[in-house]
N, C-alpha and C positions, 0 to 999 in steps of 0.2 A: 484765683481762678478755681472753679469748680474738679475735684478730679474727677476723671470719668474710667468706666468699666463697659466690658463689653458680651452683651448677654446671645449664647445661643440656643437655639432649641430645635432640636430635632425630628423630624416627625418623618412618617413613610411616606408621603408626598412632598413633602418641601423640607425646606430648613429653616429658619427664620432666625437672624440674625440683627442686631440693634448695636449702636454705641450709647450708653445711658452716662448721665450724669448721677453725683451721688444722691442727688436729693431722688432718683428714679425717672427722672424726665427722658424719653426718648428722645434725641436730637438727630438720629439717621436709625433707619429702619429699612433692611431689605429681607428679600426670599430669593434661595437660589431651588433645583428640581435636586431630589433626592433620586440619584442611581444607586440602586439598590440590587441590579444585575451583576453577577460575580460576586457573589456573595459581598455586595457592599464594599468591594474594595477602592470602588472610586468617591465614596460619601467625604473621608476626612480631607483627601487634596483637593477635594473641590472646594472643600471650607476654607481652607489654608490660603487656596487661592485666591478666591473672594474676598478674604480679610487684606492682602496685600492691593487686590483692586482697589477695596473699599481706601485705604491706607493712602497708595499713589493719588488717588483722583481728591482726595480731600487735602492733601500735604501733612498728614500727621506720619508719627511714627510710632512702632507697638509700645516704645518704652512710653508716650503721649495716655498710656494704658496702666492704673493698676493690678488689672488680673483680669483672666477669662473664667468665665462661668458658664459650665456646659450642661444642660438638660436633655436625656438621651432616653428611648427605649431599656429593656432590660434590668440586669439585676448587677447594682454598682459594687464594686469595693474600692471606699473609696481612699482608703491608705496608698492601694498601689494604683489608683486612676484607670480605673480599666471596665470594661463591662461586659457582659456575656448574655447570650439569649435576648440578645432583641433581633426577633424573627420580624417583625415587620421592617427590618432593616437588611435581613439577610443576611447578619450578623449572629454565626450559633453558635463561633468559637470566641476565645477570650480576645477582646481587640484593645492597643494598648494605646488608650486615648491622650490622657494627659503625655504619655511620653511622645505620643506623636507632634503634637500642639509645640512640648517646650524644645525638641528637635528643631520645629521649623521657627520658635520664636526663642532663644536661650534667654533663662530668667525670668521668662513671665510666670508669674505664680496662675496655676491654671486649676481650676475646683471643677466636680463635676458630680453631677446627682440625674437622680431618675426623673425624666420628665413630670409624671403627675406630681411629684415633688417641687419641684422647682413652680409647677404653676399654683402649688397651694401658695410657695413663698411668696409668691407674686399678689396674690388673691391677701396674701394676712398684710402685707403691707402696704398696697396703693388700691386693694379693692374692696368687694365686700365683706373679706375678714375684718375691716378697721382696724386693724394695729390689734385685735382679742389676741390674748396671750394661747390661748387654744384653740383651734378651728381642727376643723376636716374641711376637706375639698375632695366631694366627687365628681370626674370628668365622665362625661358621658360622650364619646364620639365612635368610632369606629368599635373601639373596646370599651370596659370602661375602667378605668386608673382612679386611684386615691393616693393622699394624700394628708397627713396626719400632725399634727402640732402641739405638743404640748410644753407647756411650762417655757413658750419662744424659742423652742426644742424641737426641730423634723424627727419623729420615730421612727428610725430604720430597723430595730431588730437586727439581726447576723445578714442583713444584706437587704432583708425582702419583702419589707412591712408595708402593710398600707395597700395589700391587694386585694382591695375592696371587691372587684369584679369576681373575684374568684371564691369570695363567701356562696355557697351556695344556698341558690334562692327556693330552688325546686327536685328533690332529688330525682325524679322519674323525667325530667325535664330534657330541653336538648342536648349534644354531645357539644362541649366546651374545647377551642384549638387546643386550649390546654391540656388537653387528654380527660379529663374531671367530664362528669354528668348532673347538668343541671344549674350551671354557674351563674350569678345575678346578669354577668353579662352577655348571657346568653338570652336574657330578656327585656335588658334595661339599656344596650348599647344600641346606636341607630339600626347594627346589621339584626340584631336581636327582636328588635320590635318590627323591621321586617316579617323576620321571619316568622316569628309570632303571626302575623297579619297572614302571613302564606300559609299559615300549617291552620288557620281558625276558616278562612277562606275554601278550603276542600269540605269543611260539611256546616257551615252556616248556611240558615234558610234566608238569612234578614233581608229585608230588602234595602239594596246598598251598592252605588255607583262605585265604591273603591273596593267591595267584592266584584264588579263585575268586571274592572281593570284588570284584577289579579288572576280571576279564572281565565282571562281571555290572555294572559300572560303576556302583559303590559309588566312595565318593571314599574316600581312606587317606589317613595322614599318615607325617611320618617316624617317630613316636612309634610307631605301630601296628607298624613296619617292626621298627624295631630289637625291640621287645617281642616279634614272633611269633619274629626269628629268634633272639632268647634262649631262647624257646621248644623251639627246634629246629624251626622249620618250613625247611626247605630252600628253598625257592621265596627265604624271603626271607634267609635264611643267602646266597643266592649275591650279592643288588644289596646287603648290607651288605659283604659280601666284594672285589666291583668298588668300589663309590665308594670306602671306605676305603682301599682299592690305591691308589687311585691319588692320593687326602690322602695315604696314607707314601707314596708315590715322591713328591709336590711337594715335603714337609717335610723326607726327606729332603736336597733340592735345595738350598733353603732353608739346611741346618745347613750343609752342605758348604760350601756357599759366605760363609756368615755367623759362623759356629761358638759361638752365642749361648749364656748359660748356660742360659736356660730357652724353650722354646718353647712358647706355652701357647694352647690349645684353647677355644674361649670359645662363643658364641652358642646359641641356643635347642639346635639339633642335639647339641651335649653334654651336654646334659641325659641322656643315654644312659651316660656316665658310667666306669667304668671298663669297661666291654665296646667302649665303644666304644676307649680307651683303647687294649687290646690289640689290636684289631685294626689300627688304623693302627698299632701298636708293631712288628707283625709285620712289615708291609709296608715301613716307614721303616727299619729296621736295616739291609737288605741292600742299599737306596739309600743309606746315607751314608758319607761316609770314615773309614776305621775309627778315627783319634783322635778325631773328632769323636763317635763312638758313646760315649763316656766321659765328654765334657765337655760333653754339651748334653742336657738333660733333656728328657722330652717331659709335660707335666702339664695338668691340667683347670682351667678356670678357677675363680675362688674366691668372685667378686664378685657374680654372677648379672646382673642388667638395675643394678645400680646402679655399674656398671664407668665407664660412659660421664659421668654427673653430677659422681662423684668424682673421673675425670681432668678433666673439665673443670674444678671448682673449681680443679684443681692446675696447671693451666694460669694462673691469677691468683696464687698462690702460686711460683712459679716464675718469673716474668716479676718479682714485685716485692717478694719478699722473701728471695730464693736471690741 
C-alpha cells in the first residue's frame, strides 16, 4: 500500500489542506476559512480540528500518516518549527507550530516551510519545474512570494531568502507594507497593478472604458486589467505594459544572477496566461545575460492553488524517505 502524507497550506483566506499519496496524487482535498481575528489565535485549532474531522469521517488514524508538511506565511526557523511575522495572518509574534501540531498528534514528525516555498516544491516536482534540479518560482497574488531551488536544495539563507517581492523595482515608486519604497510588489502583485492602474488613471488622457471605471470609482481587478488590455483598450495596455517591465527587468535579475533552468510564474495574477507570458518575455530578454537567454526558460505555472499542499506533502517525503 501506498504511504501517504498529509500536505497543508496556509493562506490569509483559507487554509487548504490534502491527504497525498507518495507518488504526489491528491486523494482528499479540503479548505477550511482562515480566522485571523486575535491575532490568529484560532487558525492552528481549527487545523487540528479539521484534521481529526477529516480522520473520523474517512476511518483512518494519524499514525495511517508519515508526517505533516506545513506551508505558512512568514519567516520560518525551521530547527525549532516556528514562525514569526506573518502579518497576513495576524501572526507578529513567534507561534510555536510544529510543537502545537505534535502536542495534539504525539510523534508525528511535522516539517514546515514558508509558503512561496512549499509551492515552488510543489511546482519543481508535479509542475512546470519538471523535476529541473533548479527552478524559481514567482507567486504573484495578493503580494508577491518567491521561491528558489538549487542544486534540489530550497535556498533559505538565515531564515529569509527568496523575497523576491521585496527586490526593489522602482525606488521613487510606492510605499511597500513592508516599510521599504518601491518594492516589485508593489507593482507586480494583483493589489500593485491595481494600484498602478489608480495612480495612471488621475492624469491619463487615453481614451478608455477601464479609466472611466476607475475615475467614477468603480473598484477593478487585475482580471478586468489584463482582459481590457487584451482588448486593446490603451489606458490599460500601458499599466499592463509598466508592471510587466518591470517583473522582466527583476526576472531578468534573477536569471543572471542564478541561471536556473526554469523560472516559473505562479499565483492568481497568471491566471492571465500566455499574454501575460509575452509580455514580461519582452521586457526579461533584454535585461538578462545573453547565455543565460538560452538556458533558462521563463514558463506559467501548472499546479494552480494545489502547488502549495503538494510541496508541502513533499516536504515529509523528502525529509524521510529521500
Amino acid at each position: 500500500m501506498m504511504k501517504k502524507v498529509l500536505g497543508i497550506d496556509i493562506g490569509g483566506t483559507s487554509v487548504k489542506l490534502a491527504a497525498i499519496r507518495e507518488n504526489g496524487e491528491i486523494f482528499h482535498q479540503w479548505d477550511i476559512l482562515t480566522r485571523g481575528q486575535d491575532e490568529g489565535q484560532a487558525i492552528v485549532p481549527d487545523i487540528l480540528a479539521s484534521i481529526d474531522d477529516f480522520l473520523a469521517k474517512n476511518d483512518f488514524s494519524i499514525d495511517d500518516f508519515l508526517g505533516i508538511g506545513i506551508g505558512t506565511p512568514g519567516t520560518i526557523d525551521r530547527d525549532q518549527g516556528t514562525v514569526v511575522g506573518a502579518y497576513n495572518l495576524n501572526w507578529k509574534k513567534v507561534q510555536p507550530i510544529r510543537q502545537s501540531f505534535q502536542a495534539h498528534f504525539p510523534g508525528i514528525p511535522v516539517y514546515l516551510e514558508n509558503d512561496a516555498n512549499v509551492a515552488a516544491l510543489g511546482e519543481q516536482w508535479l509542475g512546470a519545474g519538471d523535476k529541473n534540479p533548479n527552478m524559481v518560482l514567482v507567486t504573484l497574488g495578493t503580494g508577491v512570494g518567491g521561491g528558489v531551488i538549487v542544486n534540489d536544495q530550497l535556498v533559505v539563507g538565515s531564515g529569509a531568502a527568496g523575497e523576491i517581492g521585496h527586490m526593489v523595482a522602482n525606488p521613487d515608486g510606492f510605499q511597500c507594507t513592508c516599510g521599504n519604497q518601491g518594492c516589485l510588489e508593489t507593482v507586480a502583485s494583483a493589489s500593485g497593478i491595481v494600484q498602478t492602474a489608480q495612480a495612471r488613471a488621475k492624469t491619463a488622457d487615453a481614451n478608455s472604458s477601464l479609466r472611466e471605471q476607475i475615475k467614477n470609482g468603480q473598484a477593478v481587478t487585475t482580471k478586468d486589467i489584463f482582459q481590457a488590455a487584451e482588448a486593446g483598450d490603451i489606458f490599460a495596455e500601458s499599466v499592463v505594459e509598466e508592471c510587466m517591465g518591470y517583473l522582466g527587468h527583476a526576472l531578468g535579475q534573477i536569471a543572471s544572477v542564478l541561471n536556473p533552468d526554469t523560472i516559473v510564474i505562479g499565483g492568481g495574477v497568471a491566471n492571465a496566461g500566455d499574454y501575460l507570458l509575452d509580455k514580461v518575455k519582452a521586457h526579461y530578454l533584454p535585461h538578462v545575460y545573453p547565455s543565460v537567454r538560452t538556458t533558462t526558460d521563463l514558463k506559467i505555472a501548472s499546479l494552480g492553488n494545489t502547488a502549495g499542499v503538494i510541496g508541502a506533502g513533499s516536504l515529509v517525503i523528502k525529509n524521510l524517505m529521500e
